[in-house]
C-alpha positions in Angstrom: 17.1 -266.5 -68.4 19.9 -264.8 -66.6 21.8 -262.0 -68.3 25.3 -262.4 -68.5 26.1 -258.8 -69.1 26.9 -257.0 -65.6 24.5 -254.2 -65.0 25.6 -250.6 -65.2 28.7 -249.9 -63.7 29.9 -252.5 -63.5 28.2 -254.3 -60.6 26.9 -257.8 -60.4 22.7 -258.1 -59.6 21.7 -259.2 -56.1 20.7 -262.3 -58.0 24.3 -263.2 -59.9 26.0 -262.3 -55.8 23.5 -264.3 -54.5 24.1 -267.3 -57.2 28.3 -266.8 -56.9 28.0 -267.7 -53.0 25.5 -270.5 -53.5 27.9 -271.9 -56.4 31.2 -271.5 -53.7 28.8 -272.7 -51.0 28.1 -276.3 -53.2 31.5 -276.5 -54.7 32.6 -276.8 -50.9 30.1 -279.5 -50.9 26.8 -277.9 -49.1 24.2 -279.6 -50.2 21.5 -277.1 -49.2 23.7 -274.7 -51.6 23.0 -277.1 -54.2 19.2 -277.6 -53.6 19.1 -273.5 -53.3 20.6 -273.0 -56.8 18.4 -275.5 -58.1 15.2 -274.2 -57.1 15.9 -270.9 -57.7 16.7 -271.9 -61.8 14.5 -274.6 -62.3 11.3 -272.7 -63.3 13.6 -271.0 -65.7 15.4 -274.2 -67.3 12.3 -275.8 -67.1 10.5 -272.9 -69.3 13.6 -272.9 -71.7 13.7 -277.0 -72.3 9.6 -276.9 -72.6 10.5 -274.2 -75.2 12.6 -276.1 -77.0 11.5 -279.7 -77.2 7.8 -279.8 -76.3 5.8 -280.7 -73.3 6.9 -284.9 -72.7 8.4 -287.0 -70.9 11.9 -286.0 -72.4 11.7 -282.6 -70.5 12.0 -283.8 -67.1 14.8 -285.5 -67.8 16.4 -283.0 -70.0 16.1 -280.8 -66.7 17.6 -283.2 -64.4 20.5 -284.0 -66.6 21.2 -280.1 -67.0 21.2 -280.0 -63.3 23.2 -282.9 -63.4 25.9 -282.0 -65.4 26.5 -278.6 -63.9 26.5 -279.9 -60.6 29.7 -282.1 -61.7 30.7 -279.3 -63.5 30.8 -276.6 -60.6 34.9 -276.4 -60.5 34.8 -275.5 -64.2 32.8 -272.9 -64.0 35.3 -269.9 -64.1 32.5 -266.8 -63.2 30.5 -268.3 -60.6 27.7 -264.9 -60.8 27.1 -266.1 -64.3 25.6 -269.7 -63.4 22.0 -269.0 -64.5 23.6 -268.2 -68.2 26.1 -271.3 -68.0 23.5 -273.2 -67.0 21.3 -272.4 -70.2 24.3 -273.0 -71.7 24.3 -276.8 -70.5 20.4 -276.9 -71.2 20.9 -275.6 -74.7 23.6 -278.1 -75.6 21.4 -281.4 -74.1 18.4 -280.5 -76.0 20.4 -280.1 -79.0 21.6 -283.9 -78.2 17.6 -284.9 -77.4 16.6 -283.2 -80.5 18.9 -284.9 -82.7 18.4 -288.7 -81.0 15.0 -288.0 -81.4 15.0 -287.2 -85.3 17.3 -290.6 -85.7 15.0 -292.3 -83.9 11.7 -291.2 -85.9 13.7 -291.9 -89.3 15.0 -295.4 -88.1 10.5 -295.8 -87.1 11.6 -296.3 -83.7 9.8 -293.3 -82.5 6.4 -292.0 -83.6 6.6 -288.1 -84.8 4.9 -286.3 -82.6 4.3 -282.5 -83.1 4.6 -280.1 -79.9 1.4 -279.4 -78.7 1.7 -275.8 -78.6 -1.4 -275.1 -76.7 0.6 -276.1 -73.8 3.0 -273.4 -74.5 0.8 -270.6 -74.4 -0.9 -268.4 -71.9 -4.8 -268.3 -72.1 -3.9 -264.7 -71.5 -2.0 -264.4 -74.9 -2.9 -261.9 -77.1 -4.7 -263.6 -80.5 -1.6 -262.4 -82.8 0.8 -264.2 -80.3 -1.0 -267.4 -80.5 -1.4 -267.1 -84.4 2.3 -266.5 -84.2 3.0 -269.3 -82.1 1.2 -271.4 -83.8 2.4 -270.7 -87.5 6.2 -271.2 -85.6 5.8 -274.3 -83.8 3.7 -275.4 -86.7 6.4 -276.1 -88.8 9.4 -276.5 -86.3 10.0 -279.9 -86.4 10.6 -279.6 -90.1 14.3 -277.5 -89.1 17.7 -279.4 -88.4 18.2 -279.4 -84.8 21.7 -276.7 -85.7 18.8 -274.3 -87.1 16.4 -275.4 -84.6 17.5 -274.1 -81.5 19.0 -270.9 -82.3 15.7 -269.8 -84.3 14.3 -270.9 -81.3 16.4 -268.9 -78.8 15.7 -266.0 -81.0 12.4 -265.9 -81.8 10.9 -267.3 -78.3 13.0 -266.8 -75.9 13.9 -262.8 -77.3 17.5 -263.2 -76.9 20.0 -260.9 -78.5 22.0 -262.7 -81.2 26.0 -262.5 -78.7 23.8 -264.3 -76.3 22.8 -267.0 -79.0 25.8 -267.3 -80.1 27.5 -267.9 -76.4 24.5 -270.8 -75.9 25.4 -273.0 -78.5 28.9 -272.0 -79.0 29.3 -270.5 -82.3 30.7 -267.2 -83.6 28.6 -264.3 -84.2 28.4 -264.9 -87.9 27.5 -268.3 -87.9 24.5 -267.7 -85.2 23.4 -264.9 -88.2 23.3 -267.6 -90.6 21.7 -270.3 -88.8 18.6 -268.1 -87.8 18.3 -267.0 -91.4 18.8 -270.3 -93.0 15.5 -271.6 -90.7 13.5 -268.6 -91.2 14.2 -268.9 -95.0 13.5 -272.4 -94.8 10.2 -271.8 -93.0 9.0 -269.7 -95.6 9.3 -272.1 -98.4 7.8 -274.8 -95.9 3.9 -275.4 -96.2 2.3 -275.3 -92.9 1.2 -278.8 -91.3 -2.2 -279.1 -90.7 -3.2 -279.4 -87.4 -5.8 -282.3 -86.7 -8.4 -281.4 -85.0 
């Protein structure tokens, strides 16, 4: 994911002065501007939506509709270097949506549960204590409200400092704090699910 900080000095990265004259280019309505931005974030928003939700069917469209909405959304966006952030941004707040739907929809017995397969998630590569890690995490996941969901998420998979949590799902400081601890304190007091084998 794209930093919103500047780098030292003051100065944008080549990517955030490349991404500010793609995002004037498509807000002028160029089209190969708008294709450019989205192949250079996809990868990225797909990683972060996979991340969050699981490997299904949802993903594809959670990407699209990110896409989607900050494409409509281009003449809001007031820093134009920053669009790989405010793009997470949009990302973060649609899986938050998915997530939720999808817990209604299990309790109602509309939808089956179905647990993240977290082998998809990991790198054969992976060092065994990652993978244990992983595993224990997206283990008992599900079990979290979607509000403690995604910033545990943010913070403990994605590696992101807790201002930059907070600016993704748009709550203060303090609030991001307490949301991360509330899941972790909730994980611990939450047996593991078995896996099936």
């Amino acid at each position: 994911m794209d930093r919103v900080s500047p780098l030292e000095g003051g100065e944008l990265s080549r990517r955030q002065v490349a991404d500010e004259g793609l995002v004037l280019a498509a807000r002028g309505g160029d089209l190969a501007a708008k294709e450019a931005l989205f192949r250079r974030h996809a990868p990225l928003i797909n990683g972060l939506a996979i991340r969050l939700i699981g490997r299904d069917a949802d993903v594809d469209d959670l990407v699209q509709d990110t896409f989607l909405q900050a494409f409509r959304g281009l003449d809001s966006l007031q820093k134009p270097a920053i669009f790989g952030a405010w793009l997470s941004s949009i990302l973060v707040r649609t899986a938050h949506k998915v997530l939720r739907r999808r817990r209604l929809l299990t309790r109602l017995g509309i939808r089956r549960f179905d647990p993240i397969d977290v082998d998809a998630l990991l790198s054969p590569a992976a060092p065994a204590e990652v993978v244990m890690e992983v595993r224990a995490v997206y283990g008992q996941i599900d079990e979290l409200p979607t509000k403690l969901r995604i910033p545990f998420l943010l913070r403990r998979a994605e590696g992101l400092e807790l201002a930059e949590i907070a600016e993704l799902i748009g709550a203060s400081l303090a609030t991001t704090k307490r949301r991360i601890a509330a899941a972790e304190e909730r994980l611990r007091q939450t047996p593991m699910r078995r896996r099936s084998a």
